[in-house]
N, C-alpha and C positions, 0 to 999 in steps of 0.2 A: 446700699443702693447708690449708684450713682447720677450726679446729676450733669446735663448737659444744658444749658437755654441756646434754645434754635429762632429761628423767625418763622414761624410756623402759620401758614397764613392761608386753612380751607377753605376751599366752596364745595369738597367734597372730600371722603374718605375711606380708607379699604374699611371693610365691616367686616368682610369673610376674608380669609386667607388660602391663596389657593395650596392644591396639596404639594407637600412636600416644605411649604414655609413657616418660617416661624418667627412670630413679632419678635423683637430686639433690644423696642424703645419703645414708652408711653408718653404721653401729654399727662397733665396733673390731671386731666376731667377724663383719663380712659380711653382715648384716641391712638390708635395705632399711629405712630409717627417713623419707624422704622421697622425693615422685615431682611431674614436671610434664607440664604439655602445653605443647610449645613452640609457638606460632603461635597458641593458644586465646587469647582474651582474659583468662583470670582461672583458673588450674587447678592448684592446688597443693594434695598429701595429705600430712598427718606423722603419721608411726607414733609418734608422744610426745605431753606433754599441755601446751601452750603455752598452755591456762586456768586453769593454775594457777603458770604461770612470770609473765604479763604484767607485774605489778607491778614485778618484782625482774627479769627480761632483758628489756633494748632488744629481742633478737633477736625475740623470743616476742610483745612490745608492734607491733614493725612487721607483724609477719606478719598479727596482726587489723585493726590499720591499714588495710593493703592489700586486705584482705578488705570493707572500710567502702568503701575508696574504689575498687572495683570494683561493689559491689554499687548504688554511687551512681550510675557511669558508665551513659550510654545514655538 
């Protein structure tokens, strides 16, 4: 498994998943912290704040990325 540390900072959180998604990512205590649509073109949610990580994680930096070069496609 792989591990990521995000800043993960609820006052609320997905409990149910709606259809068609599917968690991605957990918290250590079982919290949905990330969900996708598999088959969608471009559909990923994170329960963390990757606009203030970008600079300092790759991880956090790809994810807007991808979000650029989705929103590019079509």
């Amino acid at each position: 498994m792989d591990t990521l540390r995000v800043n993960s900072m609820h006052h609320q959180t997905v409990k149910d998943l709606g259809q068609g998604l599917v968690a991605s990512a957990y918290s250590p205590d079982g919290l949905i912290e990330a969900m996708e649509m598999p088959g969608y073109p471009f559909f990923v949610g994170v329960q963390w704040h990757p606009e203030y990580l970008w600079e300092k994680s790759e991880e956090a930096f790809r994810l807007f990325k991808r979000f650029v070069e989705a929103c590019s496609e079509n």
